[in-house]
C-alpha distance (Angstrom), angle and dihedral (degrees) to the residues before:
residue distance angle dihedral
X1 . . .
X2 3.88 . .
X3 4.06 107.0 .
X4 4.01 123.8 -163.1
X5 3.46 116.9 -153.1
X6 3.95 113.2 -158.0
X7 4.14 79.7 -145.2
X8 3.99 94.1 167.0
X9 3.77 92.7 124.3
X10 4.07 95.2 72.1
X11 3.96 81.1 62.6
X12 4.26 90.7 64.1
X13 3.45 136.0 55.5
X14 3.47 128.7 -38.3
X15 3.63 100.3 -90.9
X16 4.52 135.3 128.6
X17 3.98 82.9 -89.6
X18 3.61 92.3 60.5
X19 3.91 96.5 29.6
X20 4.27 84.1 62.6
X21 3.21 101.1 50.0
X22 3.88 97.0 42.3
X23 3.67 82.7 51.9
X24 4.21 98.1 53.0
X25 4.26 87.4 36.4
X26 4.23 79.8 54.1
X27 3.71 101.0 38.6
X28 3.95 108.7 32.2
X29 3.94 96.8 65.7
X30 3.90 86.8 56.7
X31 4.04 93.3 41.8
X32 3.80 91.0 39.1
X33 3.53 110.2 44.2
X34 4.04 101.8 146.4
X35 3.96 87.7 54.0
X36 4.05 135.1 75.7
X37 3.73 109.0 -124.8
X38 4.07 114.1 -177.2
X39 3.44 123.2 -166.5
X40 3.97 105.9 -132.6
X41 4.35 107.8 -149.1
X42 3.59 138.0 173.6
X43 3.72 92.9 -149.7
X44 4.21 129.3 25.5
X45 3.93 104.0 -89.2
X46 3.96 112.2 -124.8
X47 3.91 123.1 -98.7
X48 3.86 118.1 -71.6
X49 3.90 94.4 4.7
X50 3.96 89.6 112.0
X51 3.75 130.8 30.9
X52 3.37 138.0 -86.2
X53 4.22 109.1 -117.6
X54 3.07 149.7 144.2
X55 3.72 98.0 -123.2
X56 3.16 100.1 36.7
X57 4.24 128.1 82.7
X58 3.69 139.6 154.8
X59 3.55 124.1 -113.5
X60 4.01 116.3 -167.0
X61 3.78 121.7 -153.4
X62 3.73 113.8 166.2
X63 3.51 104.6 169.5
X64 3.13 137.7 119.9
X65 4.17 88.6 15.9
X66 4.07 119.3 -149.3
X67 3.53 123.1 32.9
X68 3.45 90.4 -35.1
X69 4.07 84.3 72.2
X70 4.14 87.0 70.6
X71 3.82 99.4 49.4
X72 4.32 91.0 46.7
X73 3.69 126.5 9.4
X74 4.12 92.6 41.7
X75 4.35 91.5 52.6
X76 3.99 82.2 45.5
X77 3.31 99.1 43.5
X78 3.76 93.4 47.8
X79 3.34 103.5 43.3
X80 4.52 90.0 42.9
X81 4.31 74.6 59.8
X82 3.33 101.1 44.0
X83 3.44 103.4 -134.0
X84 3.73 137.6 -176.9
X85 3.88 102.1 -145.2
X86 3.67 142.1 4.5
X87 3.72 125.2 -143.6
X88 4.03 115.3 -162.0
X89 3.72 139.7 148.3
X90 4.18 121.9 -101.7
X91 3.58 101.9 -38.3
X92 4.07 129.1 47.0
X93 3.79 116.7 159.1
X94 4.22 106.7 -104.9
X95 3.60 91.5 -134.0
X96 4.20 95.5 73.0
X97 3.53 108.6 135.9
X98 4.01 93.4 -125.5
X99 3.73 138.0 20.5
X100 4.19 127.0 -46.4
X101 3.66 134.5 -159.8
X102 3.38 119.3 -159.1
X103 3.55 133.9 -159.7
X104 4.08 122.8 -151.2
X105 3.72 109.4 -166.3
X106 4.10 88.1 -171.0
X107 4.17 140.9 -31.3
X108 3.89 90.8 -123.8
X109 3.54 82.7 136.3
X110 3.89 87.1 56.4
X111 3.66 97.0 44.6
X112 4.25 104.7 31.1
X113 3.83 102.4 29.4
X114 3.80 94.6 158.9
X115 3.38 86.6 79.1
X116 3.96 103.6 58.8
X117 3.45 125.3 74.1
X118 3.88 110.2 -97.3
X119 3.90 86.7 -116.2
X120 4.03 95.3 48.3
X121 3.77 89.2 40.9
X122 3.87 94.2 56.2
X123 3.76 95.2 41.0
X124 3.90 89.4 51.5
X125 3.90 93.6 37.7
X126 3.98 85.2 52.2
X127 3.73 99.8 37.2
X128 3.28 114.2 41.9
X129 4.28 104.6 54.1
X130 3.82 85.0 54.8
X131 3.65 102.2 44.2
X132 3.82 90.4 48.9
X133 3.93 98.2 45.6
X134 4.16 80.7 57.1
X135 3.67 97.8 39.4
X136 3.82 114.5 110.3
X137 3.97 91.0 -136.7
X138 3.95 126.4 -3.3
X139 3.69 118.5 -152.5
X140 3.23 120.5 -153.6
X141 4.18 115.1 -168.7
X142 3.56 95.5 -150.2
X143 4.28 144.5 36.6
X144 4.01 83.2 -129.1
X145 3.84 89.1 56.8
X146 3.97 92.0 37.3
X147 3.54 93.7 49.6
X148 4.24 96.3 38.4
C-alpha cells in the first residue's frame, strides 16, 4: 500500500497538531515496513526532523499555499503518486481520486464557536461533517472527541 500523509503540521509551531503527526511520520515507517508512506509538504522539512527509511520519502507541493493547498496541490499530488490512501486532519477535499482517513483531534469548533474566527468557524462547521461522512476511517484521538 502507498500511504500519503498530509504531514504539514510538523512544519508550524510546536503544538498537539504537530506533535501527532511528527509522531505517525516517526513511527509508521518502523510499524509499516512492507508499505510506501510519503510525507506530503508545502515547504522542504529541515535536516534530521524525519527519519531516514526506506519506505519513507518526502514529496513537496507548495502551490497554491493556505487552505487553498488542501482543496488542489494534495488531490494532485496524490493522484501524480498514485497512491492508495490519504491520511489528513478535519478537512480533505471529497473529490480525491482514492480513499481518505481523517483524523479529528476535537469539535471545539462545534461546541465553543465564540472562540473561532467567523471565517474558520464556517469553514470547519461546513467542512468537517462532510469530509468525515466520506472518509474511509475517522480517527478520533480521544473518547471526549469520539463521543462529542
Amino acid at each position: 500500500m502507498h500511504l500519503l500523509l498530509d504531514a504539514r503540521p510538523i512544519l508550524g509551531p510546536n503544538t498537539g497538531d504537530r506533535s501527532y503527526w511528527l509522531g505517525l511520520c516517526r513511527a509508521l515507517p518502523a510499524a509499516m515496513p512492507d508499505d510506501q508512506l510519503t510525507v506530503a509538504l508545502d515547504a522542504p522539512p529541515p535536516d534530521g526532523l524525519l527519519p531516514e527509511a526506506p519506505n519513507l520519502r518526502v514529496a513537496v507541493a507548495g502551490s497554491p499555499g493556505g487552505r487553498l493547498w488542501s482543496a488542489v496541490a494534495l488531490p494532485r499530488l496524490a493522484a501524480s503518486l498514485g497512491v492508495d490512501l490519504v491520511h489528513v486532519q478535519y478537512v480533505a477535499p471529497t473529490w480525491l481520486r482514492c480513499p481518505f482517513v481523517t483524523t479529528v483531534h476535537d469539535v471545539s469548533f462545534a461546541l465553543y464557536p465564540r472562540f473561532f474566527t467567523r471565517r474558520d468557524g464556517l469553514w470547519l462547521r461546513n467542512l468537517v461533517p462532510p469530509s468525515a461522512r466520506a472518509a474511509a476511517a475517522v480517527i478520533a484521538d480521544s473518547e471526549t472527541t469520539r463521543d462529542d
